[in-house]
C-alpha positions as CSV (number, residue, x, y, z in Angstrom):
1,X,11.4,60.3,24.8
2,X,13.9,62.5,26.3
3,X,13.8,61.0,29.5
4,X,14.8,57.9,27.7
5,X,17.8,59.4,26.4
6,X,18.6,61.2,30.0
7,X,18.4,58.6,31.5
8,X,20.1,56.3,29.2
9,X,23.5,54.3,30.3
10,X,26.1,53.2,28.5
11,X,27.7,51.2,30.8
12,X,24.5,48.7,31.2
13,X,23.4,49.2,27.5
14,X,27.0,47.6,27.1
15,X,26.2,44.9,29.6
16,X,23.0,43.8,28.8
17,X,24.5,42.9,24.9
18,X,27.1,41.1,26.4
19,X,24.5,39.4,28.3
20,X,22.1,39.3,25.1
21,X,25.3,37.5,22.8
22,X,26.0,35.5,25.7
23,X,22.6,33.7,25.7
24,X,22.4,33.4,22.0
25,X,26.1,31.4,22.5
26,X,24.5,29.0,25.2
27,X,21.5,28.5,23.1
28,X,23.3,28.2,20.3
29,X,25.4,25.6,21.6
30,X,22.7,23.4,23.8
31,X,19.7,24.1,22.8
32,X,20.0,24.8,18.7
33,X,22.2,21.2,18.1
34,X,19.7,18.8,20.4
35,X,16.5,20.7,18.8
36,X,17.3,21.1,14.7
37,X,19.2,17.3,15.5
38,X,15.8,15.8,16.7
39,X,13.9,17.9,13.7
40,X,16.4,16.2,11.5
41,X,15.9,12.9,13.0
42,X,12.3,13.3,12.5
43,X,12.2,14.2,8.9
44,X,14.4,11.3,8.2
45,X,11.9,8.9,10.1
46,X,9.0,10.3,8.2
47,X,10.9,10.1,4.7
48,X,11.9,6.0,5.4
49,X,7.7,6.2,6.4
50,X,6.7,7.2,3.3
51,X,9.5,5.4,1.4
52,X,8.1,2.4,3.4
53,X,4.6,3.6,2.3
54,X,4.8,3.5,-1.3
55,X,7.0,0.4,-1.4
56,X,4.1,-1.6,0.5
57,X,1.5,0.3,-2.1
58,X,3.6,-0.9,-5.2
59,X,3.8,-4.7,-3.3
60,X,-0.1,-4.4,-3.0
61,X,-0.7,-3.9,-6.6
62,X,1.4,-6.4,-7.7
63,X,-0.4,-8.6,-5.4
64,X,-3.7,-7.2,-6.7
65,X,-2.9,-8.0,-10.3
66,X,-1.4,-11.8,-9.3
67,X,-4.6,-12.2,-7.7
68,X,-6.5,-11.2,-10.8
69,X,-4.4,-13.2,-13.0
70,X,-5.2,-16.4,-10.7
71,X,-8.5,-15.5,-10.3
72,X,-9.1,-15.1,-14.5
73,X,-7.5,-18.8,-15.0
74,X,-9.3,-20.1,-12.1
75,X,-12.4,-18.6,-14.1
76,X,-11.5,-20.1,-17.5
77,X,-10.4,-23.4,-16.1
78,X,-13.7,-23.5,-14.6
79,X,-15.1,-22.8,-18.0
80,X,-13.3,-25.4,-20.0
81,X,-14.6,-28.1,-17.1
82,X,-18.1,-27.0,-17.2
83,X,-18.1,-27.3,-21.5
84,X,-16.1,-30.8,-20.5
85,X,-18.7,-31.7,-18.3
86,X,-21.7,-30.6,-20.5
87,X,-20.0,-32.2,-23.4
88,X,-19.6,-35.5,-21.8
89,X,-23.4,-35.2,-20.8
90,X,-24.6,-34.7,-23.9
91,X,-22.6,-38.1,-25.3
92,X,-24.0,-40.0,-22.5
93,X,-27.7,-39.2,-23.2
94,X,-26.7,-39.5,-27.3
95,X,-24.9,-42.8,-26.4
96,X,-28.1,-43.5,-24.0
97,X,-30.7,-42.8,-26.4
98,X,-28.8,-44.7,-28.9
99,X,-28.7,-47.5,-27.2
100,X,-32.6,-47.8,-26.3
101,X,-33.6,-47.5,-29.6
102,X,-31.6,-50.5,-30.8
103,X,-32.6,-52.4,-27.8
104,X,-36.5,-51.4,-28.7
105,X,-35.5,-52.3,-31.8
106,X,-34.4,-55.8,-31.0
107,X,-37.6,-56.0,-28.6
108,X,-39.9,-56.0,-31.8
109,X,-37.7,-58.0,-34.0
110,X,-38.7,-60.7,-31.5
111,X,-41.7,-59.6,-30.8
């Protein structure tokens, strides 16, 4: 450890923290900027992503539930024409049966 100190100089212990602040200056000045500028740049584009992100999630679900809606009135419209259609069957046959009985009937009146 002595020798260190022997052999110390102040004259390029001086120099060699000009040279040290010197560097930091440059670095500071080109290379600091361009690098925390493109970090900021890049959290911004990742903020608009997920920005963008949870917009296109909200848009989904409100297609989702549309979808739903159309498909539950698609279901019950569906619904209402089957009882319609069963309805409508049901009258024919009565109507049917109806009228084969009074045209038996009439058969064996003149019979």
């Amino acid at each position: 450890m002595e020798e260190l100190l022997g052999q110390f100089s102040f004259g390029l212990f001086i120099l060699q923290t000009v040279l040290f602040v010197g560097l930091i200056l440059l670095l500071k000045k080109f290379a600091w900027k361009p690098i925390l500028d493109a970090v900021n740049e890049r959290e911004e584009g990742i903020k608009e992503a997920i920005l963008s992100a949870e917009n296109a999630k909200k848009e989904m679900m409100a297609l989702k539930s549309d979808n739903q809606k159309l498909l539950d009135e698609a279901r019950a419209e569906r619904d209402t024409m089957i009882k319609e259609a069963t309805a409508i069957k049901e009258k024919m046959i009565a109507d049917a049966k109806s009228e084969a009985q009074t045209q038996g009937a009439k058969m064996i009146e003149q019979a």
